[in-house]
N, C-alpha and C positions, 0 to 999 in steps of 0.2 A: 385368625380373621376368616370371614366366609371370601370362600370365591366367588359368590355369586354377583352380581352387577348389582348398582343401585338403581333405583328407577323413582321417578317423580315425574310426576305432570296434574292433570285439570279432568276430574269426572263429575262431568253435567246431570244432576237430577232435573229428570224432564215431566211434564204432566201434564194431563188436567187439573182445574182447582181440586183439592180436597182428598186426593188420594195420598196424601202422606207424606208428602216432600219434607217440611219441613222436622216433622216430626223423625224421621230416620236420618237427617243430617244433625237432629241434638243428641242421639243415640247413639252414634257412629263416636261424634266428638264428647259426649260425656258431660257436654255442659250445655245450658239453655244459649244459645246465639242465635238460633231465628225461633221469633215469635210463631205463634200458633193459635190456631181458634179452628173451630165446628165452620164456620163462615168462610165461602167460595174468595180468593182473589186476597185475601189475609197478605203474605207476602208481595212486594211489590218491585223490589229491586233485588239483583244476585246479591247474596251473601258470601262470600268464602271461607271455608273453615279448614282448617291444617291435621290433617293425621301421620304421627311417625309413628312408624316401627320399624323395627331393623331391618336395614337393609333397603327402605324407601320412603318416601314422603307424599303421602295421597291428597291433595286442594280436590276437596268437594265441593260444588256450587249448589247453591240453594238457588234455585229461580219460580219465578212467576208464575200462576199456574197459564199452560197455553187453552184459549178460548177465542171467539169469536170478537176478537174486538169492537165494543160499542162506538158511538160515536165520539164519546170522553177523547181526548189529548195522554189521559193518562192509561187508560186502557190501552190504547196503542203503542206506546210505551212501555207497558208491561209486557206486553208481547213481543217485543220487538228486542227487552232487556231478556226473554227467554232464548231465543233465536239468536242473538249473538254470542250468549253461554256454550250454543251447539257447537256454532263455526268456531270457537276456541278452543274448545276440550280436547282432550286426548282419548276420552271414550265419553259415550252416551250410557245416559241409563235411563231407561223410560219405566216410570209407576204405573199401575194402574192396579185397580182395587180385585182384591180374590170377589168380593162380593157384588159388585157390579159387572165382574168380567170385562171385554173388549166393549164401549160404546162409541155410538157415531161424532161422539167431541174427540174423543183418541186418535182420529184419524188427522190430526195436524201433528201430534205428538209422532204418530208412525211415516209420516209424510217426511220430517226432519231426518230422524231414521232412515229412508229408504235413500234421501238426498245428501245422506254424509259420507264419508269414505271411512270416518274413524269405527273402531269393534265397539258394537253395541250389546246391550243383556236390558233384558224386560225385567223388571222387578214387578213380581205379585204381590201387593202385601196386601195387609189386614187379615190376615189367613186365621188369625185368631175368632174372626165374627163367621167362620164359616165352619161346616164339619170337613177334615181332612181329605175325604174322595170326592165331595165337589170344585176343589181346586184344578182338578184333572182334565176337565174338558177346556177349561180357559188353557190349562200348558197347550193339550193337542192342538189347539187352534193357535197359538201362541207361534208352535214348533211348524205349521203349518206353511207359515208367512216368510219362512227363512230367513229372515232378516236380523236373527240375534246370536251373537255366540252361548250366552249362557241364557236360561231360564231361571228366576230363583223366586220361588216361595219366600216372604218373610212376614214379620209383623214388627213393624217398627216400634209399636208401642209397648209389646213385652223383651223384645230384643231377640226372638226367635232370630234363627239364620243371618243374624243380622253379621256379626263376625265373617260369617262364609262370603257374603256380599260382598265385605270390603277387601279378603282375599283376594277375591277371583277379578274386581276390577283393576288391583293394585298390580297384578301379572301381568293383565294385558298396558302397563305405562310404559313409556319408552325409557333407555336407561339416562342416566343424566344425575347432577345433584340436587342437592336440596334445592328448593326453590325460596322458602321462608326459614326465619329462623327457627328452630326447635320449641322452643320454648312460647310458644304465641299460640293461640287457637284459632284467631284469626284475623284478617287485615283489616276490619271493617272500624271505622272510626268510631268511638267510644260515645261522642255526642250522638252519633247516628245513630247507633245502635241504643240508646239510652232513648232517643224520641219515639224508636218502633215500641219499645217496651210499655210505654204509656200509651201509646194506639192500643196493643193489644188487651190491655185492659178497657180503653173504652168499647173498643168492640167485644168483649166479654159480657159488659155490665151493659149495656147500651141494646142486646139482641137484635132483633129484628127493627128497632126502632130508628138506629143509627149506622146501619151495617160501613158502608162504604163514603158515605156523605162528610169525612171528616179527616185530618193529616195534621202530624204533630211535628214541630220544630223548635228545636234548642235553641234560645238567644245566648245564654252567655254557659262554658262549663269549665268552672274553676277550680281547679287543685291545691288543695293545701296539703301538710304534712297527716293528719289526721282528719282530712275534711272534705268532699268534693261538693261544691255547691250549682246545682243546675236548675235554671231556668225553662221552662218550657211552654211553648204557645197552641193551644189548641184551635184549630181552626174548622168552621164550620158554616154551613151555606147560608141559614136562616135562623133568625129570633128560634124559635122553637127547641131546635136542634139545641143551641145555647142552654135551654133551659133545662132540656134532658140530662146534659154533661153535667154540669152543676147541681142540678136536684135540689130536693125542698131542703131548703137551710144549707145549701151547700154540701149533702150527706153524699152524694155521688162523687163530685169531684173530692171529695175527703178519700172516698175508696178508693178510688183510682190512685191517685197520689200514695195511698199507703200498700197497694200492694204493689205497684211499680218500686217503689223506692226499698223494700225488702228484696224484691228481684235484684235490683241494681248494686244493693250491698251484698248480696249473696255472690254474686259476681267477682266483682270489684273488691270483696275482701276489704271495703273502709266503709267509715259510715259517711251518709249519702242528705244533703239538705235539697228536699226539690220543692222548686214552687211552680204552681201550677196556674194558667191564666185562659181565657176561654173568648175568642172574638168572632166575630160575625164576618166574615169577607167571602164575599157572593162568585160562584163561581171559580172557588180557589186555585183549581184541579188545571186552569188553560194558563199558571205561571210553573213552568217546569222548577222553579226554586222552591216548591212546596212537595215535590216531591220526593224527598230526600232521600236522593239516588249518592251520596257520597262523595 
């Protein structure tokens, strides 16, 4: 048996929209559990996902990206589901793009940072869209601001340093036991996580047309021995919007529906009957029960 202690606790991924949150917490864990897209503000509520390896047990949170909250109910929300990710964790870890460097939206992410007491590390990633000595001035200014124990270069999309990442966070946890069982990736409810999976296909297919304007809820998710059958409501602000999700003869919501439901069996390991339904309700964003926080 090792001498060493065990250690578990909570490392917050912090950001702006679109530096790679989500995409380095399905890296880390190996499997797709938070959706993803090219589109700012994609994630909307934490996520938790479970890493063991000997000798400790890492809960990564996937949150929201932090921005300037609009005047939406749900924007504020999202920031606010970012921000209490902080005050919980056991260390920070703040993104920000090799290729964008430090910008002036960063500066709530580094605010969090300077206002925590937990050990923080900066993660650079996308190092892959850049050549290798222009990541050098982002460290030095990085290393400048004192505020981090580790700096680390990664790219979450080919899995650079990404290993090293989860190392040097999981040293600095406090010792303690497991927190979740082993055997789970992560706590997040199955419908839930089944409703994001059909969002991030309509914002996929949808581009610029539908970006944010739209939120999916599971009415009914039923399990059988060979069979899980799920329902799900798409909701959207206006006639028009309706017509985009749907498409001529229904070919849109055909897509949506078929590549969601291959995600969801690919998962889930059963096959998957989903039916899909598309309604108009104005303003849907100011009932916090459509935001499906878990």
């Amino acid at each position: 048996m090792s001498d060493q202690p065990f250690r578990s606790g909570f490392v917050a991924l912090l950001g702006r929209p679109n530096v790679g949150k989500s995409t380095l917490f399905n890296r880390i864990l190996g499997e797709k559990i938070a959706i993803t897209s090219n589109k700012p503000q994609t994630t909307r509520n934490r996520i938790r996902g479970i890493h063991n390896a000997p000798g400790a047990q890492t809960v990564f949170v996937d949150t929201p990206g932090l921005h300037d909250p609009r005047k939406k109910d749900l924007n504020r929300a999202m920031v606010a589901n970012a921000r209490e990710a902080a005050v919980d964790a056991n260390v920070l870890a703040l993104l920000i793009s090799a290729k964008d460097g430090f910008r002036e939206d960063d500066e709530i992410g580094l605010d969090l940072v300077r206002n925590r007491e937990q050990p923080s590390v900066l993660v650079i990633n996308k190092i892959d869209q850049i050549l290798r000595p222009e990541v050098l001035p982002v460290i030095e200014k990085a290393a400048a601001l004192n505020l981090f124990k580790e700096i680390i270069p990664v790219s979450a999309l080919k899995g650079d340093n990404v290993t090293h990442f989860v190392e040097v966070v999981t040293k600095m946890l406090p010792e303690g036991p497991a927190l979740f069982p082993t055997d789970i990736l992560t706590d997040q409810a199955e419908r839930i996580w089944a409703a994001e999976i059909v969002r991030e296909k309509i914002i996929r297919h949808t581009e610029e047309e539908l970006p944010y304007s739209t939120t999916v809820t599971v009415e009914t998710f039923e399990e059988d021995k060979d069979l899980i059958k799920i329902r799900a409501l798409i909701l959207v602000e206006r006639d028009s919007q309706k017509g985009i999700v749907i498409g001529r003869g229904g070919s849109m919501l055909k897509r949506i529906g078929s590549e969601a439901r291959r995600d969801l069996e690919n998962f889930l390991g059963i096959k998957v009957y989903l039916e899909l339904f598309v309604r108009v309700q104005k303003e849907w964003w100011r009932n916090p029960e459509n935001w499906n926080q878990g």
